[in-house]
N, C-alpha and C positions, 0 to 999 in steps of 0.2 A: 328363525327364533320362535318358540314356543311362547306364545305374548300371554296366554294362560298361565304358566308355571312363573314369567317372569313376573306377572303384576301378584301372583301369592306370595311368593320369595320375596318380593317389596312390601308390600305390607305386613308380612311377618315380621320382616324385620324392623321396619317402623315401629312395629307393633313392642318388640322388645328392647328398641332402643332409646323409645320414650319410658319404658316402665323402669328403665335404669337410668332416667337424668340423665341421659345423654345425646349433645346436638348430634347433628352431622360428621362435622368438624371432627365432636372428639372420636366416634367412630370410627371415620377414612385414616384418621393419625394411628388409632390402634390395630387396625386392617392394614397399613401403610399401604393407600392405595388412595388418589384425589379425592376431594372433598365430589368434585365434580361428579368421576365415576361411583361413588358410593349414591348422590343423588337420584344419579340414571335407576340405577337399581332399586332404590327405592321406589321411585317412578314405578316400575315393570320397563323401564326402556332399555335396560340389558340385564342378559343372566350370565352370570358371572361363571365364572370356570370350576370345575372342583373343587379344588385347594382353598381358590376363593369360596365358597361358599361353606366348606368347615371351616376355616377362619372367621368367619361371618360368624358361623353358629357358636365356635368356642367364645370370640370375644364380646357377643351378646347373653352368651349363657343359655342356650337352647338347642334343641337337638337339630339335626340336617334334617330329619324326617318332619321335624315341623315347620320348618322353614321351607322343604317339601309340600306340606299340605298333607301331609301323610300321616300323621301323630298328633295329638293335642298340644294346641300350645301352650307353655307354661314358659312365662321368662323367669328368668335367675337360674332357672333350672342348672346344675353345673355337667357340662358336656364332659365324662370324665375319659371318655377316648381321647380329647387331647387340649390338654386344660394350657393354657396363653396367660403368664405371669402380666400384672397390670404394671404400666410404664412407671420408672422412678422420677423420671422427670417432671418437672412441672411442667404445667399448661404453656408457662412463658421460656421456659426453655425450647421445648420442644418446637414453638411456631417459630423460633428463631432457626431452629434445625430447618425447618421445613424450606424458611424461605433462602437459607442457607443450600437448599441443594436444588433451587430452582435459577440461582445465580450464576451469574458467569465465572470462572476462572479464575480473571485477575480481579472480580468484586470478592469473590473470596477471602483472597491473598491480601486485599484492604480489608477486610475486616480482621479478618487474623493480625494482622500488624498493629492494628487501631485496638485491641482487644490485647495484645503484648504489652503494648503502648502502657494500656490504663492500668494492666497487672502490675508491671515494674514501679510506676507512679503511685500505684495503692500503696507496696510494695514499701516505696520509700518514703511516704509520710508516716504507714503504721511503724516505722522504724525507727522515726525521729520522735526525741525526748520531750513530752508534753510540757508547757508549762508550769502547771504546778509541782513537777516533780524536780523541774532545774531551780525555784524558789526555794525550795525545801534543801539543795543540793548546795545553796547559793554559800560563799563567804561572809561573812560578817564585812560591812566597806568599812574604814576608817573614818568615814564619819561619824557613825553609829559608837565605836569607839572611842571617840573622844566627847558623849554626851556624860 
């Protein structure tokens, strides 16, 4: 490994990842690749593979050549060779995804059940007739009519 190219490709990219308000975290999610392996690379402790690293450069918004070391750097800049739509998910969806596919099988299969579970029960309270609207619905009792 080229420990030159890898520690400029790390701090390039640091370099544009802080200028976009964004941790680690939301990076590796948008790179979909570990929080872990996106740190290394920031490091200079690995250089990432091709694809990987136009990924990098589209979803920081900066060219491969400066991430390179080859071009000036400018973030936001927009990489329009191949531009990566931002996630529609929230923050709190997505970590649920994440740790969703770090689980095992039949932890899964309980969540999904557990998550069936609480839809059906959402489900069947938003269904059921509020209060005030069964007062409003109510009879007149016989008591009230013999005042």
């Amino acid at each position: 490994m080229n420990k030159e190219l890898a520690k400029s490709i790390g701090s390039a990219a640091r370099q544009a990842r802080t200028a976009l308000g964004l941790t680690q975290e939301d990076a590796a999610e948008r790179l979909d690749v570990s929080v872990e392996f996106y740190a290394r690379i920031e490091r200079g402790n690995s250089l990432p593979s091709v694809p990987t690293l136009a990924r990098i450069a589209a979803v920081l918004g900066v060219s491969a050549d400066a991430l390179l070391g080859r071009a000036p750097f400018a973030p936001g800049a927009s990489a329009t060779w191949m531009q990566v739509a931002p996630p529609a998910d929230t923050p709190e969806v997505r970590r649920v995804v994440r740790m969703l596919r770090r689980a095992s099988p039949g932890s899964v299969r309980l969540v999904s059940m557990l998550l069936k579970e609480i839809d059906r029960r959402l489900q069947a309270v938003s269904a059921e007739p509020t209060e005030a609207s069964d007062a409003s619905n109510a009879k007149p009792s016989d008591d009230a009519a013999d005042e």
